[in-house]
C-alpha positions as semicolon CSV with decimal commas, in nm:
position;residue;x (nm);y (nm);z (nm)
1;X;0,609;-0,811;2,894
2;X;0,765;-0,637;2,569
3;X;0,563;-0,640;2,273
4;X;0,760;-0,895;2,057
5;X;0,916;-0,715;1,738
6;X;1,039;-0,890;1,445
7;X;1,309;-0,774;1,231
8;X;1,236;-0,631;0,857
9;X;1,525;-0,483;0,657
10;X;1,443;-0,162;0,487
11;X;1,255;-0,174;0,122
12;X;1,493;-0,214;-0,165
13;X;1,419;-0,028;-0,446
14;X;1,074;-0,060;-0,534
15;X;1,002;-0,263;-0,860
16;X;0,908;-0,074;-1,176
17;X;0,578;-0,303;-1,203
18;X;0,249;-0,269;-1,346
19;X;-0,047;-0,188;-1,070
20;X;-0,210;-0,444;-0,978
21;X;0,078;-0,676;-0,897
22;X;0,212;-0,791;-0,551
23;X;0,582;-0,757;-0,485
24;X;0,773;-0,892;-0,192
25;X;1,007;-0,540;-0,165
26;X;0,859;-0,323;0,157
27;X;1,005;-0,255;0,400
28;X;0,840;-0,259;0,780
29;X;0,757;0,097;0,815
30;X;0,665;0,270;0,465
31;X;0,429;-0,064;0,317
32;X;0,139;0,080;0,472
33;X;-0,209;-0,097;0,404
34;X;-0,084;-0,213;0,110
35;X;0,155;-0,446;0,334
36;X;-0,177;-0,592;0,502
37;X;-0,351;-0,911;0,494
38;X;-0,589;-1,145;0,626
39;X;-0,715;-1,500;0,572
40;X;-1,065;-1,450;0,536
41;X;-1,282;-1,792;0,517
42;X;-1,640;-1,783;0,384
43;X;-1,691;-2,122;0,601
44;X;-1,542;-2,203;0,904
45;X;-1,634;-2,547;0,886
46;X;-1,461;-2,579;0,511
47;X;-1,094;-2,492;0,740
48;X;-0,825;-2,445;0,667
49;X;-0,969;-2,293;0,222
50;X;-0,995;-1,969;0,225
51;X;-0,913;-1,596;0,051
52;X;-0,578;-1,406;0,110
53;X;-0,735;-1,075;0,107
54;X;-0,571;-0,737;0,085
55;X;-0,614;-0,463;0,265
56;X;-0,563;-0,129;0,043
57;X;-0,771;-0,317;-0,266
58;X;-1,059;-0,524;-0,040
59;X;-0,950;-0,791;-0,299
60;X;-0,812;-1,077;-0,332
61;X;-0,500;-1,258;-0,426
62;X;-0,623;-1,422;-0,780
63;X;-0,444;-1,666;-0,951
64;X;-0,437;-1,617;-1,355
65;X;-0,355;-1,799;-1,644
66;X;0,066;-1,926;-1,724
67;X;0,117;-1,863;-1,382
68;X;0,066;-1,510;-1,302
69;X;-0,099;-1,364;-0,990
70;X;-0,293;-1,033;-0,969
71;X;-0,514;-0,793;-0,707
72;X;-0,779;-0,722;-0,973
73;X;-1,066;-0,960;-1,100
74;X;-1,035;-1,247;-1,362
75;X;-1,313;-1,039;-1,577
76;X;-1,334;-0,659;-1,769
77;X;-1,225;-0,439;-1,711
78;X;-0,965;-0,539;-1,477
79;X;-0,960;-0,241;-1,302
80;X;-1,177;-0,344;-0,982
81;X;-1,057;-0,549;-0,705
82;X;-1,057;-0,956;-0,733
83;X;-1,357;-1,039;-0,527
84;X;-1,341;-1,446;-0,344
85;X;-1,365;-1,726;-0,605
86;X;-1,242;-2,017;-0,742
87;X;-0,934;-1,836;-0,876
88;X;-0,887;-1,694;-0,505
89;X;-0,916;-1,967;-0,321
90;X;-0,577;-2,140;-0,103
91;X;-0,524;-2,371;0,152
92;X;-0,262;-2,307;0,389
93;X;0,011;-2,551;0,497
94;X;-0,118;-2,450;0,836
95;X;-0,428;-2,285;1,005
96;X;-0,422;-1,962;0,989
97;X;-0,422;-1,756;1,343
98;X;-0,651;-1,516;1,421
99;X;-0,378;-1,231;1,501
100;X;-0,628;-1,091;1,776
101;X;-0,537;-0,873;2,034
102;X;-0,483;-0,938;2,355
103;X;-0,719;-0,791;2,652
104;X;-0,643;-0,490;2,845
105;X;-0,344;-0,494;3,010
106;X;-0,183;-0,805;2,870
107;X;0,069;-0,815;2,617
108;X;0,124;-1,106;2,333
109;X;0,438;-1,340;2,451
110;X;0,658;-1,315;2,187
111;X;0,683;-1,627;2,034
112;X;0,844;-1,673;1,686
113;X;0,645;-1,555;1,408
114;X;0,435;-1,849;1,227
115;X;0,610;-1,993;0,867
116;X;0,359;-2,042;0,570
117;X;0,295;-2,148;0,214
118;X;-0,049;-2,127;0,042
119;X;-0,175;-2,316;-0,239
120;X;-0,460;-2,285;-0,512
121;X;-0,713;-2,477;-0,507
122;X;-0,814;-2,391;-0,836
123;X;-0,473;-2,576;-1,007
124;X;-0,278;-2,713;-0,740
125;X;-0,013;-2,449;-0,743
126;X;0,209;-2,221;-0,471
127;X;0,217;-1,881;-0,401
128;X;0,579;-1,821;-0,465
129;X;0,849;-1,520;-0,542
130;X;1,021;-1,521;-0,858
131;X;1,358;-1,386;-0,887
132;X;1,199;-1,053;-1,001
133;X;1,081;-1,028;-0,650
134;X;0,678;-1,050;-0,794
135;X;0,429;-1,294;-0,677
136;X;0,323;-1,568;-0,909
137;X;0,186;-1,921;-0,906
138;X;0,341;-2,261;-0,966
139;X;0,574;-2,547;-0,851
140;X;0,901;-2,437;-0,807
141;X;0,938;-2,375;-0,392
142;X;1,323;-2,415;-0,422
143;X;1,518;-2,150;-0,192
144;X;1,234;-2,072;0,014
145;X;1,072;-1,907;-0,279
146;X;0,730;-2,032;-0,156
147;X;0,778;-1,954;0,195
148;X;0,587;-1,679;0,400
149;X;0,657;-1,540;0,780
150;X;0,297;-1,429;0,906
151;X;0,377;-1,096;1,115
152;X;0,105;-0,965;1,301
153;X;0,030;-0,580;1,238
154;X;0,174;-0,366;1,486
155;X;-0,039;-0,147;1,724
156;X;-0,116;0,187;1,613
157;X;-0,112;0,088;1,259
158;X;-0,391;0,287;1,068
159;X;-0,722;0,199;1,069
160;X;-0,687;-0,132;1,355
161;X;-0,466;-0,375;1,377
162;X;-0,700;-0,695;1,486
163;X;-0,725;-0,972;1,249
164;X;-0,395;-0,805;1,017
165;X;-0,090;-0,940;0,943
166;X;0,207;-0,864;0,718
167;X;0,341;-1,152;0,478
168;X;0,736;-1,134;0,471
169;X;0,922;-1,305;0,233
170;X;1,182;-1,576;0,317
171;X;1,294;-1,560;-0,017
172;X;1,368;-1,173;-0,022
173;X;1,333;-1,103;0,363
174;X;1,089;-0,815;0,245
175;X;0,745;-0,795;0,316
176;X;0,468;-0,837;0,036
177;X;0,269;-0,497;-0,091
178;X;0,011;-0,411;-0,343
179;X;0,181;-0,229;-0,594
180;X;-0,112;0,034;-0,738
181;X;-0,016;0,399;-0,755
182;X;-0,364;0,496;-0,827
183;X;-0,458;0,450;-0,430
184;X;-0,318;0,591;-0,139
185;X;-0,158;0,377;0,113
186;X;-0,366;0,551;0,412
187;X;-0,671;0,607;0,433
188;X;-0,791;0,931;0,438
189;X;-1,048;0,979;0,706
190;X;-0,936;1,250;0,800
191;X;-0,845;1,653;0,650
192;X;-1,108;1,803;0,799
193;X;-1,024;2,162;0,898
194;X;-1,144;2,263;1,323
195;X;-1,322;2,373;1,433
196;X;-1,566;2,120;1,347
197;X;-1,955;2,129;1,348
198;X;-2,151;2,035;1,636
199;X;-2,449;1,944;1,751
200;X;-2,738;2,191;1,826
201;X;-2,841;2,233;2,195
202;X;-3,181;2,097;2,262
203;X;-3,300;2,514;2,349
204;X;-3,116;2,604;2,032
205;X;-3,330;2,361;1,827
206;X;-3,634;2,520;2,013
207;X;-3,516;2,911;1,934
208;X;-3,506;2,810;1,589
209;X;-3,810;2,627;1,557
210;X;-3,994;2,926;1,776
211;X;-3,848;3,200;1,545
212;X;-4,062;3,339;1,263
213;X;-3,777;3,471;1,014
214;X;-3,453;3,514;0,982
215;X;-3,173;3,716;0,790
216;X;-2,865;3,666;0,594
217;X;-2,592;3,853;0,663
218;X;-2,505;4,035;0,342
219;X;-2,188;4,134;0,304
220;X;-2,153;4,518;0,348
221;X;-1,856;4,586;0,049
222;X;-2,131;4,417;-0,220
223;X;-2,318;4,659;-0,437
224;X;-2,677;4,592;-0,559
225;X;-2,722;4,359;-0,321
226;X;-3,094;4,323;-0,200
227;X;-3,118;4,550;0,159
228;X;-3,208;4,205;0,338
229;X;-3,308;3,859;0,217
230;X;-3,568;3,716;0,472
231;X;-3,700;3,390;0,510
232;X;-3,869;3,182;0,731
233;X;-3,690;2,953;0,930
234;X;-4,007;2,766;1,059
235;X;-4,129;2,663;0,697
236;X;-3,748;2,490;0,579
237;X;-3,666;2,347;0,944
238;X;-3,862;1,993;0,948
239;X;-3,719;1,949;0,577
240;X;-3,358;2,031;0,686
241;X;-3,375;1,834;1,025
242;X;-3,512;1,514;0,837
243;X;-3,318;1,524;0,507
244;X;-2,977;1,561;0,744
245;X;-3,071;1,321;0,996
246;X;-2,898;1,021;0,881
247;X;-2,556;1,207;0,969
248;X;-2,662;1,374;1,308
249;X;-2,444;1,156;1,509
250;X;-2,116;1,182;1,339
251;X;-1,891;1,435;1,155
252;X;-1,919;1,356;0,740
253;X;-1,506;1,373;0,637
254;X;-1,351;1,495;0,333
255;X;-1,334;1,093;0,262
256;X;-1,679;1,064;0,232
257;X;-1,711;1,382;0,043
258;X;-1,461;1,209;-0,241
259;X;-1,687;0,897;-0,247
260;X;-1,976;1,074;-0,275
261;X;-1,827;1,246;-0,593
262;X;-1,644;0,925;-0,737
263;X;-1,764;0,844;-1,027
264;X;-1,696;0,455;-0,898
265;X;-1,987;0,484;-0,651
266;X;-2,225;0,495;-0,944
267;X;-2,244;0,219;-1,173
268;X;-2,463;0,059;-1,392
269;X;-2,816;0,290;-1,496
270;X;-2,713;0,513;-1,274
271;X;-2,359;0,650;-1,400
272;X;-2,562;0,871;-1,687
273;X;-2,666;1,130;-1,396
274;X;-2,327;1,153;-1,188
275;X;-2,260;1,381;-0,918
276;X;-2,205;1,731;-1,119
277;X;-1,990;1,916;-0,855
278;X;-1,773;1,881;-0,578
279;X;-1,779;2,233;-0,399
280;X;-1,556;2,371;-0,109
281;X;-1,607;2,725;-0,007
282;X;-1,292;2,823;0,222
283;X;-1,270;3,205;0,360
284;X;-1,548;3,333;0,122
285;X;-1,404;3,176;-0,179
286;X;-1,596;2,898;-0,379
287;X;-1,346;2,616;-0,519
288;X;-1,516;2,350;-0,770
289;X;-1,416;2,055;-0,960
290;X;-1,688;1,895;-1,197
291;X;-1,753;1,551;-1,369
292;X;-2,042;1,708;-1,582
293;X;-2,184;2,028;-1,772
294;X;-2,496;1,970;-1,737
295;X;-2,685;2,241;-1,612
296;X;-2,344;2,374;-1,460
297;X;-2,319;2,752;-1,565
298;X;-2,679;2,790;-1,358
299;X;-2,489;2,658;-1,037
300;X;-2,194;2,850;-1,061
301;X;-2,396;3,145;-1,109
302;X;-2,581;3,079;-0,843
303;X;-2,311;3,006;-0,643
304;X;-2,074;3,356;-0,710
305;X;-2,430;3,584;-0,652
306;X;-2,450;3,422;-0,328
307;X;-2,091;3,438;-0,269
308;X;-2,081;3,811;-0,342
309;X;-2,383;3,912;-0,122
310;X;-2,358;3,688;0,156
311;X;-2,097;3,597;0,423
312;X;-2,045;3,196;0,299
313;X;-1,911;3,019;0,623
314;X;-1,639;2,709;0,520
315;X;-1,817;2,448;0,394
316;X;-1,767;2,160;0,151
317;X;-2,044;1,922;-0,033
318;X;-2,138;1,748;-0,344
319;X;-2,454;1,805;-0,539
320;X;-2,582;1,666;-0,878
321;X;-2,831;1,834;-1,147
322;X;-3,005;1,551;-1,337
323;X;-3,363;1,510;-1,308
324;X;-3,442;1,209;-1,097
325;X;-3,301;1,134;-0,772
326;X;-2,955;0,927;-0,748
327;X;-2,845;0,774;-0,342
328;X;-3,100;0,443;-0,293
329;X;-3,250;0,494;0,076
330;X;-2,982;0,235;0,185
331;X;-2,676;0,416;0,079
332;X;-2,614;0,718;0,303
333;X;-2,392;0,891;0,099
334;X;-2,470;1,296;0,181
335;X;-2,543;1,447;-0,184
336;X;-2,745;1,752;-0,279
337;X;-3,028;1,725;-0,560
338;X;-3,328;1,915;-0,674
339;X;-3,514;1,623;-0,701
340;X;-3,592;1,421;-0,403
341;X;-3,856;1,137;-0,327
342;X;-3,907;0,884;-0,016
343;X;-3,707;0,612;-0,152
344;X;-3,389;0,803;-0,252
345;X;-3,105;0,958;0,038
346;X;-3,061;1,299;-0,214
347;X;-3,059;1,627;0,042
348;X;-3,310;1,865;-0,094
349;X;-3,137;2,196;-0,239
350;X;-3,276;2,496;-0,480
351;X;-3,318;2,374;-0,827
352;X;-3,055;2,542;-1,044
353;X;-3,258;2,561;-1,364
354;X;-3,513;2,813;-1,161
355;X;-3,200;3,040;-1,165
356;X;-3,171;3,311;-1,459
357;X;-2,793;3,313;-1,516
358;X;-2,801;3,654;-1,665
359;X;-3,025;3,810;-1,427
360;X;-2,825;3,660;-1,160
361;X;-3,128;3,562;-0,947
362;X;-3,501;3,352;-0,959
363;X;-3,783;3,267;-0,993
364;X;-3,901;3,122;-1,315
365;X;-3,884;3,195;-1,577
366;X;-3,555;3,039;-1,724
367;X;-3,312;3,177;-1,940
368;X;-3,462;3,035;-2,250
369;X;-3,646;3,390;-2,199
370;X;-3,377;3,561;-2,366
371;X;-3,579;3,893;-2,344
372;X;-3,726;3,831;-2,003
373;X;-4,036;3,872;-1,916
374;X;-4,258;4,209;-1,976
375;X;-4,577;4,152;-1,758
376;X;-4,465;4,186;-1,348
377;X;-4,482;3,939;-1,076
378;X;-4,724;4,111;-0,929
379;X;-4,951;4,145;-1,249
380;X;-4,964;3,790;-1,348
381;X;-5,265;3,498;-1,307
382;X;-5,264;3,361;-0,959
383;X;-5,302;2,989;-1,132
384;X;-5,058;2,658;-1,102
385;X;-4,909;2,627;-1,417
386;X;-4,672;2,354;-1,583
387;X;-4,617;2,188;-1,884
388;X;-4,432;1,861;-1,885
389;X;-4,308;1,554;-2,123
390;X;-4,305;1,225;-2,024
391;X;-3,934;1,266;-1,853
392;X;-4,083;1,101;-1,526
393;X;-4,022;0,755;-1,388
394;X;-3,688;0,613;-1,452
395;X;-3,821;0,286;-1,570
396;X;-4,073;0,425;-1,812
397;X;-4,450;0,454;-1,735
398;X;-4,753;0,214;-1,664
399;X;-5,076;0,224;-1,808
400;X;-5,291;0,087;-1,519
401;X;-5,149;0,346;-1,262
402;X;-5,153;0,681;-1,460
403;X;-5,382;0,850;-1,225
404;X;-5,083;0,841;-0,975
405;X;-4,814;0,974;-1,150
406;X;-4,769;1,330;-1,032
407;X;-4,742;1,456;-1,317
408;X;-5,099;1,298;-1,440
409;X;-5,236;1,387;-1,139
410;X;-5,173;1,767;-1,218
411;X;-5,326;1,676;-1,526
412;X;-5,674;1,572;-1,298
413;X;-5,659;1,829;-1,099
414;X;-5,680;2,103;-1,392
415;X;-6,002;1,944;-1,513
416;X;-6,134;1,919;-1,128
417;X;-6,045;2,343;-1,085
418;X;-6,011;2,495;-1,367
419;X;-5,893;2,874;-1,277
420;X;-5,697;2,734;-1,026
421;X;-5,477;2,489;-1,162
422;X;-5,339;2,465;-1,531
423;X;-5,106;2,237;-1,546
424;X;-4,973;1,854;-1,637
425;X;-4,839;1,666;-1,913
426;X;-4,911;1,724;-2,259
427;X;-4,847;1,401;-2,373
428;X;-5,013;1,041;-2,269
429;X;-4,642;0,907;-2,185
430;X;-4,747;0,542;-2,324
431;X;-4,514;0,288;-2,161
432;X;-4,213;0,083;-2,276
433;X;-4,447;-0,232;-2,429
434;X;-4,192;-0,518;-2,185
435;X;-4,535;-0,739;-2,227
436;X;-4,818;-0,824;-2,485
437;X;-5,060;-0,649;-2,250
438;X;-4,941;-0,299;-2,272
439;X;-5,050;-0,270;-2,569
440;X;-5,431;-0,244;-2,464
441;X;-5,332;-0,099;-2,088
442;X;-5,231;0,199;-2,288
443;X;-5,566;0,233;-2,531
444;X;-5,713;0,240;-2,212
445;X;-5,485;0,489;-2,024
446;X;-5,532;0,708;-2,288
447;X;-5,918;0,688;-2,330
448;X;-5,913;0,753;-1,967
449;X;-5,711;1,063;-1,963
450;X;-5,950;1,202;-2,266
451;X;-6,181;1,172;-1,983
452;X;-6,087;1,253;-1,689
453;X;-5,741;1,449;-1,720
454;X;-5,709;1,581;-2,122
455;X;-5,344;1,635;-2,205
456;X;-5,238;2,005;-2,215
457;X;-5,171;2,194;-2,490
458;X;-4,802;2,244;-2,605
459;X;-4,733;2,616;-2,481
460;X;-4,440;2,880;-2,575
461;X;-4,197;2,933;-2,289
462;X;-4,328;3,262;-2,269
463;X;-4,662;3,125;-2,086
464;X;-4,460;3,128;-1,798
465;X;-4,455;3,535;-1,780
466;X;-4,837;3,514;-1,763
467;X;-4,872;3,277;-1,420
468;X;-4,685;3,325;-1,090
């Protein structure tokens, strides 16, 4: 049996309106997922109340004040997507369908398509078209103004079809979009360029694991380019295999690439460290866009050395260059950062502020050695040596746990080998006082530390010439 088809006119010009509104002017074929829908109910057993939810936005259709309707929330700013509420909230004039597929094999029969209105619970009003073709809320249902055909999404649609369905307009005979011209239509899974990465052969992952060291291929047309840069595979491999693992079994798009840079995936205490820079290198050329300076003329240097000396193969990711970890565990959004923990997703990558921009490679010490450093690597103390503020823990420190800060415990461990270690905070990194009691946690944090890990002395920069 034919797939039933139901008949659209072509869009009319589209209205000149604001984002955010929903206008009944698209036509069948160029709406998109703008044009899509779904009655989503938070309780079954509440039938037939529930949310008219879009599917470019993930929001809802929210009634406003005098009348108007709107995709974005009721608070500020209203630039996010209305999420289910009171203001959301309709009850059709009858149940929804599912609009689920048929099984294998079978087709729908094509029965004529199901004839709607919705009303808010939140003031008693209709969904209805004015004459401007826009969606808005009230009484008036003369002319079929508040009257909807429910048209399920045809196969092949992007993204699934199950569960979709287009509202057309008696009123105008068009169906209903999102207007927003700050989001595509489609979604954008794809753009990836083939031939795509695989996955390593189980003897591959043994050859590596087995092999001692390894070369880069430098680039023969380079000049002053080191004769071969050697390193061993065996000593990075557990750290690569487990910081990449949550994305073993499927290809990361460009998509996810974009989200991981968006400054929208980031809110709250953690949009003052965002992503610093989006990189693609494409036939041995490094392309960048930024949303910071922090730190950023390190990893650009960095990045063109590299370039210059080594065969790059096309490759695209996102790192940032604050100092504390940013992806919770939970989130796997692939991001590179020179700070990683256990309860943070960031991918380990070489810390950018190691790099001397003007010597165009590392280690320590940092630029902030204008006149570099006189004493060789060779010639200086075999001894661990750091000097650190109280930059640590993202919520501030605690007085009753100071011995296992990191940093502290450096701190311990210079006054447990001395000639061996010389490093650790040189302040006592007193806490943020949120209760009466921190007060005298702290006098006894710090009489502690006098003990049993002194604070370091504030050195030069230049110090670091004298340790390797």
């Amino acid at each position: 049996m034919a797939r039933c088809t139901h008949n659209v006119p072509p869009a009319r010009q589209p209205s000149a309106s604001a984002d955010w509104v929903f206008a009944a002017d698209a036509g069948s074929a160029e709406g998109g997922l703008a044009t899509h829908f779904r009655f989503w109910q938070l309780w079954e057993s509440v039938a037939p109340r529930g949310h008219l939810l879009n599917r470019l936005s993930s929001g809802c259709i929210n009634w406003r004040p005098n009348g108007i309707v709107r995709g974005h929330s009721s608070g500020s700013p209203q630039t996010m997507a209305a999420p289910p509420s009171a203001t959301t909230e309709m009850v059709p004039s009858e149940p929804v369908p599912s609009f689920k597929l048929p099984p294998a094999g079978q087709s729908n029969p094509c029965t004529p398509p199901l004839v709607l209105s919705f009303g808010f619970t939140h003031n008693n009003a209709s969904l209805l078209v004015g004459s401007d073709g826009i969606l808005a809320a009230g009484t008036d249902c003369t002319g079929q103004r508040c009257l909807f055909e429910l048209l399920p999404v045809a196969v092949g649609d992007a993204g699934g079809t199950e569960g979709w369905f287009h509202l057309k307009s008696l009123a105008t005979g068009h169906l209903v979009r999102l207007v927003h011209s700050s989001m595509p239509t489609q979604a954008s899974w794809g753009g990836a360029i083939p031939p795509f990465a695989t996955l390593k052969t189980r003897a591959e992952l043994r050859r590596s694991r087995l092999t001692a060291a390894s070369s880069c291929p430098v680039s023969g047309h380079t000049t002053g380019a080191p004769p071969s840069w050697r390193y061993n595979v065996s000593l990075w491999d557990p750290l690569v295999r487990r910081s990449l693992s949550p994305w073993v079994e499927g290809t990361i798009s460009p998509t996810v690439l974009d989200a991981a840079f968006s400054r929208q995936m980031y809110p709250g205490p953690m949009a003052n460290g965002l992503p610093g820079i989006h990189v693609s290198i494409r036939a041995g050329k490094v392309f960048y866009k930024t949303n910071s300076d922090y730190r950023m003329p390190l990893m650009l240097d960095m990045l063109r050395t590299v370039s210059r000396h080594v065969s790059l193969p096309d490759v695209e990711f996102v790192a940032h260059l604050w100092d504390h970890p940013k992806v919770r565990r939970e989130q796997p959004m692939p991001v590179l950062a020179h700070y990683v923990d256990v309860v943070h997703r960031d991918i380990a990558m070489p810390a950018p502020w190691s790099w001397d921009e003007r010597a165009h490679t590392w280690p320590q010490p940092f630029t902030k050695i204008r006149h570099g450093c006189a004493r060789p690597w060779a010639a200086r103390k075999p001894v661990l040596y750091f000097r650190g503020g109280c930059n640590g823990p993202t919520r501030g420190w605690r007085g009753p746990v100071w011995r296992f800060y990191p940093r502290k415990m450096a701190n311990i461990l210079s006054k447990r080998l001395p000639g061996r270690v010389d490093a650790g905070t040189y302040d006592h990194c007193d806490s943020p006082k949120l209760n009466k009691h921190e007060w005298g946690w702290d006098e006894q944090m710090e009489h502690e530390m006098s003990t049993e890990g002194p604070k370091r002395k504030v050195d030069k920069f230049d110090m670091n010439c004298e340790y390797r």
